[in-house]
N, C-alpha and C positions, 0 to 999 in steps of 0.2 A: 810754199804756202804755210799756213797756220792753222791749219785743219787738222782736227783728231777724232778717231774713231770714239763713239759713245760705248762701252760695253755692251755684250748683250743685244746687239744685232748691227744692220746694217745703218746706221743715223753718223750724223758727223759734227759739230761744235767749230765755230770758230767763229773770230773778231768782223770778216770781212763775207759780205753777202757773193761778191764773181768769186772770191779761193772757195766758199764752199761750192758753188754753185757748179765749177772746173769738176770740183771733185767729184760730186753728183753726177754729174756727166758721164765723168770715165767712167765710175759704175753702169750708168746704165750701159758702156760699150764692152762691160765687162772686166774691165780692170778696179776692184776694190780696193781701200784704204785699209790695211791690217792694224796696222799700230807706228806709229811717230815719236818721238822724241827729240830734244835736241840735235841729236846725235846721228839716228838713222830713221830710214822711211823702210814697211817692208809693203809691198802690196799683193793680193793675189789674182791671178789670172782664173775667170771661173771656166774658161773652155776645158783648163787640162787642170787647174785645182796649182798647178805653180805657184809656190812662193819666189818673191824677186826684192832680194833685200839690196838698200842701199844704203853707202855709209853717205854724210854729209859732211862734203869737206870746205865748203864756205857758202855760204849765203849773201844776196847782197838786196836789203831790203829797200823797200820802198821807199822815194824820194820826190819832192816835190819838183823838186830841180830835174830829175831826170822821166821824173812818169815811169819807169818800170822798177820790176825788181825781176832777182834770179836765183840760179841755186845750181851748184855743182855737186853732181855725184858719182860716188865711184859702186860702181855694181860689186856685189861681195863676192856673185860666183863667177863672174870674167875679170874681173878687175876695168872696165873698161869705164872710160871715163865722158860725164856727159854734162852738160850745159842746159838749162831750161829760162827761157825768159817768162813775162808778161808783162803787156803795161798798155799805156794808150793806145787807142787804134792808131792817132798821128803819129807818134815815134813810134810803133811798132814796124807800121807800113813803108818805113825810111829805113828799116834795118833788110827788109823783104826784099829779095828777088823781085822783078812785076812777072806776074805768072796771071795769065787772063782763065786758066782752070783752077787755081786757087780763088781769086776771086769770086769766078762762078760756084765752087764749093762753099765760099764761107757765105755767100751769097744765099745758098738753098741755105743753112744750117739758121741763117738768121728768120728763115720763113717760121 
């Protein structure tokens, strides 16, 4: 995403209304947006106050042709390495598993 923390409390900036709205989200599920860069994302967990830095080691934005984008990061304190998409509902649900309890979850979340 293209979201960045505003100083000075919890608010967030960015180009695209669903990347902010994603990020608003996590918050409310407890995972904040600390600070972004090109370069790294760090976020804080507010159950135990955790920070979780990550470095960004490629990005692949958004396309008309393909409907999503993503982003690859590598955790600074495992090294462990992760994959994140988003994009249309139609080509997201062609990349999915069919799970009938995922659908029922995204199902209540859109209520």
């Amino acid at each position: 995403h293209n979201v960045s923390p505003v100083a000075g409390g919890h608010s967030y900036q960015g180009a695209s209304p669903d990347e902010l709205a994603l990020v608003m989200f996590a918050a409310s599920c407890g995972l904040l947006l600390i600070a972004r860069d090109l370069r790294h994302i760090v976020l804080r967990r507010v159950s135990d106050g955790a920070e979780l830095a990550y470095e960004i080691l490629q990005e692949f934005p958004f396309s008309s042709e393909s409907k999503r984008m993503g982003i690859v990061l590598r955790s600074r304190q495992t090294g462990e390495l992760s994959f994140y998409a988003k994009g249309a509902d139609v080509v997201m649900a062609e990349k999915v598993a069919r799970s009938y309890w995922l659908e029922e979850e995204v199902g209540n979340l859109a209520r």
